[in-house]
mmJSON file of the N, C-alpha and C atoms, coordinates in Angstrom:
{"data_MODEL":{"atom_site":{
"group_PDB":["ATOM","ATOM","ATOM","ATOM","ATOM","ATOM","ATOM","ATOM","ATOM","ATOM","ATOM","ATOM","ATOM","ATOM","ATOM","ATOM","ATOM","ATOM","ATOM","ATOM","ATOM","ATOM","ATOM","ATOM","ATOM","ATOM","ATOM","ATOM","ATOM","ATOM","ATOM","ATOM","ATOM","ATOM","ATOM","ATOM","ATOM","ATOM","ATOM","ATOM","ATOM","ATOM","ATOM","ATOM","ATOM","ATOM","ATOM","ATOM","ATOM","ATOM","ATOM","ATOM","ATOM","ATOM","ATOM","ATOM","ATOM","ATOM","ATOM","ATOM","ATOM","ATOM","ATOM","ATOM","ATOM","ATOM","ATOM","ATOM","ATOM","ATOM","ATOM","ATOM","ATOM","ATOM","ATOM","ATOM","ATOM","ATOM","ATOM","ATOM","ATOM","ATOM","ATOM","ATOM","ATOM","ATOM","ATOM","ATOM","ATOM","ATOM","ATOM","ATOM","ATOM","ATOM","ATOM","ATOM","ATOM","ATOM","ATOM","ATOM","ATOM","ATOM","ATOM","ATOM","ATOM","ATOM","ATOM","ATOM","ATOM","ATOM","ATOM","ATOM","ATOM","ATOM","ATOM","ATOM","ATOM","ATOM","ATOM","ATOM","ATOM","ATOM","ATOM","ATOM","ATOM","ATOM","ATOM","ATOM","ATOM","ATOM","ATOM","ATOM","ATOM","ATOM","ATOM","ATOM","ATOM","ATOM","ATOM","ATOM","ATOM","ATOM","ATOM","ATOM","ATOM","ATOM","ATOM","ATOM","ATOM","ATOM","ATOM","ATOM","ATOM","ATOM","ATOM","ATOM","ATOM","ATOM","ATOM","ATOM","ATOM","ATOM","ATOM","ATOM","ATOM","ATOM","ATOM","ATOM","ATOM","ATOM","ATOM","ATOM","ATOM","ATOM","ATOM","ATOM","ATOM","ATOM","ATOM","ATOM","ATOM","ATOM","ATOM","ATOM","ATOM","ATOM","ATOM","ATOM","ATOM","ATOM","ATOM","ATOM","ATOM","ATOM","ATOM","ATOM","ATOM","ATOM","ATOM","ATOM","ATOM","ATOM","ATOM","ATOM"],
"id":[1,2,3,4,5,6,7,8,9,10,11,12,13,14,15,16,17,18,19,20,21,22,23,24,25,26,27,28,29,30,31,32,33,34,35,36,37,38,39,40,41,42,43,44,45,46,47,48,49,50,51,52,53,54,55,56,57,58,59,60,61,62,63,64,65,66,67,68,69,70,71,72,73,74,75,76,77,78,79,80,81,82,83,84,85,86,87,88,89,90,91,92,93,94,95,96,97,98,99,100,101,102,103,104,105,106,107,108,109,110,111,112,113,114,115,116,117,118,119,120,121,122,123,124,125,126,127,128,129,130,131,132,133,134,135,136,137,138,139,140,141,142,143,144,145,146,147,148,149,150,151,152,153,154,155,156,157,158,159,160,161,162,163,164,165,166,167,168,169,170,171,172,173,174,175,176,177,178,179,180,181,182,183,184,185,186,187,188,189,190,191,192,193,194,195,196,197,198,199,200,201,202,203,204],
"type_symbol":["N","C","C","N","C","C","N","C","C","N","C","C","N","C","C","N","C","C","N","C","C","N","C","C","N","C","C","N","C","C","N","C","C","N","C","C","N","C","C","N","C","C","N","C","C","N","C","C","N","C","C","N","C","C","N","C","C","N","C","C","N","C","C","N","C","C","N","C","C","N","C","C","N","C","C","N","C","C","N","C","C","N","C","C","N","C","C","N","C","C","N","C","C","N","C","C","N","C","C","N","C","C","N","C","C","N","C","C","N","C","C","N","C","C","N","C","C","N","C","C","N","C","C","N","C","C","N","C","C","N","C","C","N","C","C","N","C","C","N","C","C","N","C","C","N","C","C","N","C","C","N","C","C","N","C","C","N","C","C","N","C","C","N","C","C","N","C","C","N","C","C","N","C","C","N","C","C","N","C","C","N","C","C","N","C","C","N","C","C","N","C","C","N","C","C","N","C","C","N","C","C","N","C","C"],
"label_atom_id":["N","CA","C","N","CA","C","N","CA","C","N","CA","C","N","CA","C","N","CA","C","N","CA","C","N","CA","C","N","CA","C","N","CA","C","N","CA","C","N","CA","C","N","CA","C","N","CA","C","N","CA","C","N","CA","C","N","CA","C","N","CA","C","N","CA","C","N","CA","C","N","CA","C","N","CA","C","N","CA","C","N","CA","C","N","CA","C","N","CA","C","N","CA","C","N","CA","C","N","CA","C","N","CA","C","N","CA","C","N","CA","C","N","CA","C","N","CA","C","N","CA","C","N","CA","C","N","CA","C","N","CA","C","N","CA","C","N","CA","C","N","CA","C","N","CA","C","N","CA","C","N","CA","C","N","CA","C","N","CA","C","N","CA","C","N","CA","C","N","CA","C","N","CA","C","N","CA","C","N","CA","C","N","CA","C","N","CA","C","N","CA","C","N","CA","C","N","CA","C","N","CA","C","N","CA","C","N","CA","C","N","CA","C","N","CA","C","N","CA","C","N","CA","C","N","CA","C","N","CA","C","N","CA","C","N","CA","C"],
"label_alt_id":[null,null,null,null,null,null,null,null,null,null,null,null,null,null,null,null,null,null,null,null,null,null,null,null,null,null,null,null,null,null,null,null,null,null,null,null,null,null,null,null,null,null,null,null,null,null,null,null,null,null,null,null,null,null,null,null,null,null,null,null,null,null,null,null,null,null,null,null,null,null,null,null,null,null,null,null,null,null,null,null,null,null,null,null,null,null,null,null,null,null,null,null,null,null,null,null,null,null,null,null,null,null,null,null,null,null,null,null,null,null,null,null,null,null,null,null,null,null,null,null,null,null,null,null,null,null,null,null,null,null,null,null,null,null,null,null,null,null,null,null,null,null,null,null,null,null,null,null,null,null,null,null,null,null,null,null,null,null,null,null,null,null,null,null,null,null,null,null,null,null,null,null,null,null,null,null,null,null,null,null,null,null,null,null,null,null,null,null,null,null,null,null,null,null,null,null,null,null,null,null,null,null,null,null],
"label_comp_id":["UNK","UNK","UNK","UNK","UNK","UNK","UNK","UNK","UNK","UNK","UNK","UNK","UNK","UNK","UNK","UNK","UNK","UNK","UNK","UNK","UNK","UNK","UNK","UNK","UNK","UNK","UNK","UNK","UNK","UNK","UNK","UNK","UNK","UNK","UNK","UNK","UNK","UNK","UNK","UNK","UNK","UNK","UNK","UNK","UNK","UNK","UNK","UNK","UNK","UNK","UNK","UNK","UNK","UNK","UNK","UNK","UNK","UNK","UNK","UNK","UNK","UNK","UNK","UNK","UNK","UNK","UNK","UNK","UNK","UNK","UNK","UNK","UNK","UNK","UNK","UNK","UNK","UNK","UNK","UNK","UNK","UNK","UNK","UNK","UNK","UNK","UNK","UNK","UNK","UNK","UNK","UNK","UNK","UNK","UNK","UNK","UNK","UNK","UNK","UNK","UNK","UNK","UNK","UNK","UNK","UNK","UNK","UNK","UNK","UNK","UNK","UNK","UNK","UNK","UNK","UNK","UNK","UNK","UNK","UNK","UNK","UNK","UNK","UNK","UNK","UNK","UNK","UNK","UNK","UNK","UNK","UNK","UNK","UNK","UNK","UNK","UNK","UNK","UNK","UNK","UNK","UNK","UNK","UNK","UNK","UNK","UNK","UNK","UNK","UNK","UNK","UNK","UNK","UNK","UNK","UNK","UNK","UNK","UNK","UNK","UNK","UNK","UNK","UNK","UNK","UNK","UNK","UNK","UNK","UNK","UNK","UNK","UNK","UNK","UNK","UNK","UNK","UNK","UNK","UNK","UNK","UNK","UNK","UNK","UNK","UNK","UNK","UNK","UNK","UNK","UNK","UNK","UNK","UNK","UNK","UNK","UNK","UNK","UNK","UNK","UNK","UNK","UNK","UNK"],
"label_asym_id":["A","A","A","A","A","A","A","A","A","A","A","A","A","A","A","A","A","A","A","A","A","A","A","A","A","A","A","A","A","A","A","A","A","A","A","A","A","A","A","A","A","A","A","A","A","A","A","A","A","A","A","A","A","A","A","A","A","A","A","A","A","A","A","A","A","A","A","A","A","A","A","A","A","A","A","A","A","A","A","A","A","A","A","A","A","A","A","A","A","A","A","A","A","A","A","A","A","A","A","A","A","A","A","A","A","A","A","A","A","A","A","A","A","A","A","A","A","A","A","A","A","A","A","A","A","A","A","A","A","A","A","A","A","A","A","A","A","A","A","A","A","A","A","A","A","A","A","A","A","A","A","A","A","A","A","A","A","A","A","A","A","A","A","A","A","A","A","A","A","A","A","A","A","A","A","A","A","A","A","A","A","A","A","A","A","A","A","A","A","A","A","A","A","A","A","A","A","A","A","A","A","A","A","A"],
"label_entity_id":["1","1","1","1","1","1","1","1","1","1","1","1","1","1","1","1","1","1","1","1","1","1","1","1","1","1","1","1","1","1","1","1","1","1","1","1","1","1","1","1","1","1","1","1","1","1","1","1","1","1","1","1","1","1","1","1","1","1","1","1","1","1","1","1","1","1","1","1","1","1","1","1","1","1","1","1","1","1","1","1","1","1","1","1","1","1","1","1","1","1","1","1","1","1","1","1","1","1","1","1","1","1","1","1","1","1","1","1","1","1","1","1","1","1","1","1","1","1","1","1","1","1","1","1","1","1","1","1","1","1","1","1","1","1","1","1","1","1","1","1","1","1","1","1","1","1","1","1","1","1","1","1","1","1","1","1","1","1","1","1","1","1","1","1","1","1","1","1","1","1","1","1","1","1","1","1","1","1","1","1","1","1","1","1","1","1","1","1","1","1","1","1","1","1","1","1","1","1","1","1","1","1","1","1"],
"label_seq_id":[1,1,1,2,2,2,3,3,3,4,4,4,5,5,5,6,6,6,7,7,7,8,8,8,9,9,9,10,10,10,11,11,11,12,12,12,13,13,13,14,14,14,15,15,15,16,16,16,17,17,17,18,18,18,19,19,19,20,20,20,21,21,21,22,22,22,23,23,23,24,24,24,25,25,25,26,26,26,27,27,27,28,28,28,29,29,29,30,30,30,31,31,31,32,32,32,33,33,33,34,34,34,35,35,35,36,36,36,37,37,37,38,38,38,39,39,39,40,40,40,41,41,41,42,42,42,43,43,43,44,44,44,45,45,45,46,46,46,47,47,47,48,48,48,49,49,49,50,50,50,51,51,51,52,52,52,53,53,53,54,54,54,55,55,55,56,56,56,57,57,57,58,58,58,59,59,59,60,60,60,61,61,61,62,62,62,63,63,63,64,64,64,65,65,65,66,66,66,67,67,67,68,68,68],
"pdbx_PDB_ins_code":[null,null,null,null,null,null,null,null,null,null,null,null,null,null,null,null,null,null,null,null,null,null,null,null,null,null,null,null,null,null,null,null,null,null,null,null,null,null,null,null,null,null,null,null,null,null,null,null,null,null,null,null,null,null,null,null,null,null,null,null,null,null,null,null,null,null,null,null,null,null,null,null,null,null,null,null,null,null,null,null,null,null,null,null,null,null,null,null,null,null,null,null,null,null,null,null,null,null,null,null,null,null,null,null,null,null,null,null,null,null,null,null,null,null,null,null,null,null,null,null,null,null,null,null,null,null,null,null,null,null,null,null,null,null,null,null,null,null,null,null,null,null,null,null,null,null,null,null,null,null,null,null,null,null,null,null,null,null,null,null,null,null,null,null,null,null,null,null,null,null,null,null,null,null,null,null,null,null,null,null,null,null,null,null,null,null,null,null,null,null,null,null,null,null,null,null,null,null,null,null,null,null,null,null],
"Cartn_x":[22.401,21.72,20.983,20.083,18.868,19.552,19.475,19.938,18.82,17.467,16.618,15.944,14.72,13.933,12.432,11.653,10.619,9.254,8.865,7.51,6.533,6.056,4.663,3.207,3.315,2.613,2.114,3.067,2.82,2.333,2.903,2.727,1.058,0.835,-0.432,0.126,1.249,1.099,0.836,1.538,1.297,2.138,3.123,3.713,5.262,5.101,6.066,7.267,7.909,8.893,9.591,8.566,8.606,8.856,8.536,8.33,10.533,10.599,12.129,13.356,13.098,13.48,14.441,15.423,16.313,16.105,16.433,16.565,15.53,14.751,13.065,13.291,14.341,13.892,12.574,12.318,10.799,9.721,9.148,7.656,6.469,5.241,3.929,3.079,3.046,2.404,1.347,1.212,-0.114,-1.183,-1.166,-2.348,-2.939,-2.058,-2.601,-2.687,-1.53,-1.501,-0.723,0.234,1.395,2.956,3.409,4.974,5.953,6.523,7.431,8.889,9.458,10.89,12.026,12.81,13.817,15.169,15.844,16.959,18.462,18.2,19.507,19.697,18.341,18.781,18.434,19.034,18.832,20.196,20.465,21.678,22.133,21.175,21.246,21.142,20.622,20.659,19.808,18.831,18.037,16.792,17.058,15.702,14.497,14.074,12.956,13.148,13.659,13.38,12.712,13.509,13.105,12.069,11.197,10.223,9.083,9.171,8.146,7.584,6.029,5.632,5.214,5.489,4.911,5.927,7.1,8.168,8.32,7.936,8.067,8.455,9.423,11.331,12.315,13.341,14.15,15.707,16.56,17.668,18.164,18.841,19.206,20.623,20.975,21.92,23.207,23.615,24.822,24.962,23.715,23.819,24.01,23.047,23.002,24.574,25.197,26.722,27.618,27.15,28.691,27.945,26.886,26.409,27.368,27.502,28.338,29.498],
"Cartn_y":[48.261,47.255,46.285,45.975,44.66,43.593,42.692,41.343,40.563,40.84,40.024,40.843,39.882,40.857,39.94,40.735,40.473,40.381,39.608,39.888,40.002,41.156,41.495,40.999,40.847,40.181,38.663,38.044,36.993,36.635,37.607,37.95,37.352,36.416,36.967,37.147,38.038,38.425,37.497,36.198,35.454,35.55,36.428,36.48,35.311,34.594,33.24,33.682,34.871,35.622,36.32,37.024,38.314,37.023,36.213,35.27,34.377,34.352,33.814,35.101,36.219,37.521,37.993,37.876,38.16,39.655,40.219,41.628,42.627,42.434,43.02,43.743,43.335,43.86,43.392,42.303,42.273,42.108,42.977,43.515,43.398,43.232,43.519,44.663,45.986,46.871,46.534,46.986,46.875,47.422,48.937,49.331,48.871,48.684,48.02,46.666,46.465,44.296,44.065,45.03,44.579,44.381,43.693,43.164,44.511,44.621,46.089,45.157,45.694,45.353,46.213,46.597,47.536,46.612,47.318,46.702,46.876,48.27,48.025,47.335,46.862,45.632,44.541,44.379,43.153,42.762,41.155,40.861,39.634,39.278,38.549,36.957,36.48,34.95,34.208,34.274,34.303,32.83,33.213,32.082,32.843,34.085,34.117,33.526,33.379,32.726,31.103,30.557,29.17,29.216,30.367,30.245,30.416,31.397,31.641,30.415,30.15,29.451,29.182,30.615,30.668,31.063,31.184,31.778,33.152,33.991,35.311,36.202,35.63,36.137,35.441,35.975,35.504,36.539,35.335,36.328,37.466,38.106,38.875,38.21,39.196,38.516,38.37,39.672,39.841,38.929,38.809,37.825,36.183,35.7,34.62,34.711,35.108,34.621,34.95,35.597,35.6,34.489,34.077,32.725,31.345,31.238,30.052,30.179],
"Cartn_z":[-8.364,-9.167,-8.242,-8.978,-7.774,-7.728,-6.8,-6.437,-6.451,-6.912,-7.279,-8.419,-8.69,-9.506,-9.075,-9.43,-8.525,-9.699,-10.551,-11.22,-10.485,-10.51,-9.852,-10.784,-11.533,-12.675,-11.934,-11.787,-10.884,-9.88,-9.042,-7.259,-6.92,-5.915,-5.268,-4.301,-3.401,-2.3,-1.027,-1.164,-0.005,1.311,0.931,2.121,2.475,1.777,1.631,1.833,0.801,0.596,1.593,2.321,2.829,4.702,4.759,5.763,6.156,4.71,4.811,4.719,4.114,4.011,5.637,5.579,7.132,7.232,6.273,6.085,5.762,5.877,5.621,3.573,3.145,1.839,1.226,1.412,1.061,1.891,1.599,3.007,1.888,2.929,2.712,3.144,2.15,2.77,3.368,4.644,5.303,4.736,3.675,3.304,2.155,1.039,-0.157,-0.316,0.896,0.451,-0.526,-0.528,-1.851,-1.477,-2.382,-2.024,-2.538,-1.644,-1.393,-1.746,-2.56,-2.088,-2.417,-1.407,-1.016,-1.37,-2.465,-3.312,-2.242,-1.456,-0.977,0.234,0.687,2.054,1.914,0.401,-0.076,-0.127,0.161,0.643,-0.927,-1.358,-2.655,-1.867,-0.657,-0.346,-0.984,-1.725,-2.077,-1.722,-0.387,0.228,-0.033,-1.097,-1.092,-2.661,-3.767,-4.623,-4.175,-3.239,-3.152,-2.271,-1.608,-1.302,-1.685,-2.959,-3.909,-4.566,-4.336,-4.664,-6.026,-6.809,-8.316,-8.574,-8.379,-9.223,-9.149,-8.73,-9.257,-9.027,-8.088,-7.618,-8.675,-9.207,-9.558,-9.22,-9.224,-9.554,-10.476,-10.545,-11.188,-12.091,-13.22,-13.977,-13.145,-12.497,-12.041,-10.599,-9.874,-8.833,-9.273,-10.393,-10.769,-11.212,-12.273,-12.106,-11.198,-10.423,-9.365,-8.108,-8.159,-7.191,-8.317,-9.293,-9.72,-9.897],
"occupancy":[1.0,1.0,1.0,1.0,1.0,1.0,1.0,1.0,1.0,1.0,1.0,1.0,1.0,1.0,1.0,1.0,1.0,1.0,1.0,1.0,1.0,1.0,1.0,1.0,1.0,1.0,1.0,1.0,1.0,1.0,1.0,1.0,1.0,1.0,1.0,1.0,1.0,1.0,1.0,1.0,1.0,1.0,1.0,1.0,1.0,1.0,1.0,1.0,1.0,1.0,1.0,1.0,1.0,1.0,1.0,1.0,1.0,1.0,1.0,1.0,1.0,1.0,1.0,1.0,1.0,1.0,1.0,1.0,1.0,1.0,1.0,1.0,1.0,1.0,1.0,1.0,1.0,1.0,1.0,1.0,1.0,1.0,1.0,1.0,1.0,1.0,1.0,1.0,1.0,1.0,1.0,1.0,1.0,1.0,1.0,1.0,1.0,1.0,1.0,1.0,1.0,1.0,1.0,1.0,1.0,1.0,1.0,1.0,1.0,1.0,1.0,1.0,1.0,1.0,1.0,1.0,1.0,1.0,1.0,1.0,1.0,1.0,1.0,1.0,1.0,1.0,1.0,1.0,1.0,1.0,1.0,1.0,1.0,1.0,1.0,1.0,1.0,1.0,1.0,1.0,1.0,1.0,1.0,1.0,1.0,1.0,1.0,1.0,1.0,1.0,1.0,1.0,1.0,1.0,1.0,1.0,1.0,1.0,1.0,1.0,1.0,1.0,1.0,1.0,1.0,1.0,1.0,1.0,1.0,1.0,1.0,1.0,1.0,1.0,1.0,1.0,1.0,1.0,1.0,1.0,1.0,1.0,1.0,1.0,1.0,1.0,1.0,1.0,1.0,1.0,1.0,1.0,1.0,1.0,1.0,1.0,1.0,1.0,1.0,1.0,1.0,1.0,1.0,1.0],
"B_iso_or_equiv":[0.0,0.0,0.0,0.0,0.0,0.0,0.0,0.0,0.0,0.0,0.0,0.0,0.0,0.0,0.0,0.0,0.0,0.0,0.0,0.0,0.0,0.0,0.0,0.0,0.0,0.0,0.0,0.0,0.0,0.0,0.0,0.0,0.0,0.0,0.0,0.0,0.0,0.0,0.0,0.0,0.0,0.0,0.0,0.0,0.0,0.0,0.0,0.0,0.0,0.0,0.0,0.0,0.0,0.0,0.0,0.0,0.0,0.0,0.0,0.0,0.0,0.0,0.0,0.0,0.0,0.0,0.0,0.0,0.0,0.0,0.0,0.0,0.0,0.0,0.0,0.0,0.0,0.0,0.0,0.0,0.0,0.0,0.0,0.0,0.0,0.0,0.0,0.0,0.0,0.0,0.0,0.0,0.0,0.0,0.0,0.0,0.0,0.0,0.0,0.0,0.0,0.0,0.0,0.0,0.0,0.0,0.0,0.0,0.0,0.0,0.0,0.0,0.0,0.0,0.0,0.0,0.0,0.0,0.0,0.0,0.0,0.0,0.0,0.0,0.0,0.0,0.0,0.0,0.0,0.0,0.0,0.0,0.0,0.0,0.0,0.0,0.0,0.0,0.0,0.0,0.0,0.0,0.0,0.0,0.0,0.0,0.0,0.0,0.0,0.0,0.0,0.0,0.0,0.0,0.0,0.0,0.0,0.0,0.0,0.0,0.0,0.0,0.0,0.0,0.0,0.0,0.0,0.0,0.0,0.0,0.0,0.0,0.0,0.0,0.0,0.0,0.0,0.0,0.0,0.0,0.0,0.0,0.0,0.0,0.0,0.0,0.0,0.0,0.0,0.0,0.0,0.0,0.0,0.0,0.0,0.0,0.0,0.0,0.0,0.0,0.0,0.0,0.0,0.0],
"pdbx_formal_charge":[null,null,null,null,null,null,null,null,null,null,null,null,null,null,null,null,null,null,null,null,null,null,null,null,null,null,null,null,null,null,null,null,null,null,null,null,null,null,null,null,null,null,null,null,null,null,null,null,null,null,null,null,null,null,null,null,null,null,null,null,null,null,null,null,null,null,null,null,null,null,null,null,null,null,null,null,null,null,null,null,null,null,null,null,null,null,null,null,null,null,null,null,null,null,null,null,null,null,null,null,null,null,null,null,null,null,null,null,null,null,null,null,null,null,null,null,null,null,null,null,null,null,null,null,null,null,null,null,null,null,null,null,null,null,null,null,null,null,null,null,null,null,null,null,null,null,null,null,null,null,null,null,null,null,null,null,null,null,null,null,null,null,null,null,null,null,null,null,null,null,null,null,null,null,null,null,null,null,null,null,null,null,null,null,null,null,null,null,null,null,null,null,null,null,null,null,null,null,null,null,null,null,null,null],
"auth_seq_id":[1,1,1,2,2,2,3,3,3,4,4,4,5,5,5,6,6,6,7,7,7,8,8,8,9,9,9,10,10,10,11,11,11,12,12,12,13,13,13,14,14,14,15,15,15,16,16,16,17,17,17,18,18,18,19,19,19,20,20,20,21,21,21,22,22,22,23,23,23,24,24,24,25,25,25,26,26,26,27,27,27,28,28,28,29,29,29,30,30,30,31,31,31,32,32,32,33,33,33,34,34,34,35,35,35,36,36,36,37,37,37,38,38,38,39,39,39,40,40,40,41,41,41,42,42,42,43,43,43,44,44,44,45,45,45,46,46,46,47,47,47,48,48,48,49,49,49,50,50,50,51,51,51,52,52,52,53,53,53,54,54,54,55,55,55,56,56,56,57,57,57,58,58,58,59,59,59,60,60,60,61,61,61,62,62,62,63,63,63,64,64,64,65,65,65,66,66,66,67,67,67,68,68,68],
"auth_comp_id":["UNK","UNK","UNK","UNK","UNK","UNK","UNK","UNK","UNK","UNK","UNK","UNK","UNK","UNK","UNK","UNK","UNK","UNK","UNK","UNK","UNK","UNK","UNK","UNK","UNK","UNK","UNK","UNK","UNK","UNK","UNK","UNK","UNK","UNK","UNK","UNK","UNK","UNK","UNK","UNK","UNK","UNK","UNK","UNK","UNK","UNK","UNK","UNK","UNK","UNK","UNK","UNK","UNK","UNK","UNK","UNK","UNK","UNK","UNK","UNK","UNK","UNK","UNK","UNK","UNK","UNK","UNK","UNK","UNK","UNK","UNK","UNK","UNK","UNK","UNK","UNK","UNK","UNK","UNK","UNK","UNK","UNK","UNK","UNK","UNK","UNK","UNK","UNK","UNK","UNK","UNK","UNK","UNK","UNK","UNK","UNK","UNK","UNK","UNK","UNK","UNK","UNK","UNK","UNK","UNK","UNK","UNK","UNK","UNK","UNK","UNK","UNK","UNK","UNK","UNK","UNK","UNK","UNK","UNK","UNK","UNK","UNK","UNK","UNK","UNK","UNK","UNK","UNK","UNK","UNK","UNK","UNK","UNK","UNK","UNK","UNK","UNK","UNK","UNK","UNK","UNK","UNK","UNK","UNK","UNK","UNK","UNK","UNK","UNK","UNK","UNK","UNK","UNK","UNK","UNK","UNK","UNK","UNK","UNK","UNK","UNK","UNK","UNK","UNK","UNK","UNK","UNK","UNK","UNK","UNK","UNK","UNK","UNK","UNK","UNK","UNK","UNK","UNK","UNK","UNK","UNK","UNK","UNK","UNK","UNK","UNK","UNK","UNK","UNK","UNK","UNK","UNK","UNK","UNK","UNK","UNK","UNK","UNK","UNK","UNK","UNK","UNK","UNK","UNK"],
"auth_asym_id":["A","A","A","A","A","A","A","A","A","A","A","A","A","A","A","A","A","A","A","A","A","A","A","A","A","A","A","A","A","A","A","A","A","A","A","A","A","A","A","A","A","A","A","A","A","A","A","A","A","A","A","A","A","A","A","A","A","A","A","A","A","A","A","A","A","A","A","A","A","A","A","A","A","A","A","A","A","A","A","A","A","A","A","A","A","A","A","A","A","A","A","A","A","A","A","A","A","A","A","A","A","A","A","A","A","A","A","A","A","A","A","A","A","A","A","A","A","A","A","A","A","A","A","A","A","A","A","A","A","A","A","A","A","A","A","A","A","A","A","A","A","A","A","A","A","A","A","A","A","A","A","A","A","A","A","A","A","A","A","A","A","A","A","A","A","A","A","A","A","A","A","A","A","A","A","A","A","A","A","A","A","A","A","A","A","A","A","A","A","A","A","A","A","A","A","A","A","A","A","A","A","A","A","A"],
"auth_atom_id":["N","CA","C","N","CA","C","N","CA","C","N","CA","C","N","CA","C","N","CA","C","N","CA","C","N","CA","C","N","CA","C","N","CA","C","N","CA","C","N","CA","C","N","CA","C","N","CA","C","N","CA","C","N","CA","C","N","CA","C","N","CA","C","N","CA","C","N","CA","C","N","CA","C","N","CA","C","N","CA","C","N","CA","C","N","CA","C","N","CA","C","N","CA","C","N","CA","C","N","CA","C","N","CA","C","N","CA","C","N","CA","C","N","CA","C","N","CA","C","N","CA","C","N","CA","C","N","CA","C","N","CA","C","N","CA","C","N","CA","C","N","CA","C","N","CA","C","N","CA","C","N","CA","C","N","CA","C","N","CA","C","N","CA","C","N","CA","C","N","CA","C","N","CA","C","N","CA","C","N","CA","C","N","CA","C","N","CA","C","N","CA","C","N","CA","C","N","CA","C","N","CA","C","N","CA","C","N","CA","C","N","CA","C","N","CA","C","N","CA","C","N","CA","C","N","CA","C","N","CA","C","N","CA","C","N","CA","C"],
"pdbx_PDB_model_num":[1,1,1,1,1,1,1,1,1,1,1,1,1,1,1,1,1,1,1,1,1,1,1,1,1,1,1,1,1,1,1,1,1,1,1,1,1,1,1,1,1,1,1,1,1,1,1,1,1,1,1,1,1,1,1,1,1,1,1,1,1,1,1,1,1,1,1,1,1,1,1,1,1,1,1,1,1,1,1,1,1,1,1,1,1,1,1,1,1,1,1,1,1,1,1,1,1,1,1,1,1,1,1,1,1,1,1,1,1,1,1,1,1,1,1,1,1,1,1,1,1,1,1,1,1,1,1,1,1,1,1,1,1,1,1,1,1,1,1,1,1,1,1,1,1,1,1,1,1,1,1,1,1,1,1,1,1,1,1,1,1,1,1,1,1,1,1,1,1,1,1,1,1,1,1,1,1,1,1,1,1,1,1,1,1,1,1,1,1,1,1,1,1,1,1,1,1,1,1,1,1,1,1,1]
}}}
């Protein structure tokens, strides 16, 4: 299961995310310019939610309650 969720709908691809990301789950393909994100080296810390500048990371259900 994802430890984030990611609206691409949102995304412009600034990189913000992918910049606080320890674990490279979220990358910027070099060829298209799009936000990649790889669920299982995702650790659930979620400094890319608080780096997204439009929102369009969020937690997931099962992460958001076991973070409270």
């Amino acid at each position: 299961m994802s430890k984030i969720i990611v609206e691409y709908a949102k995304c412009v691809e600034c990189g913000a995310c992918t910049a606080v990301c320890n674990t490279n789950a979220l990358q910027l393909d070099a060829s298209s310019w799009s936000l990649v994100y790889d669920k299982r080296k995702c650790t659930g810390c979620k400094l890319c939610i608080k780096a997204c500048p439009l929102r369009a990371i969020r937690a997931s259900a099962k992460l958001s309650s076991a973070a409270t």
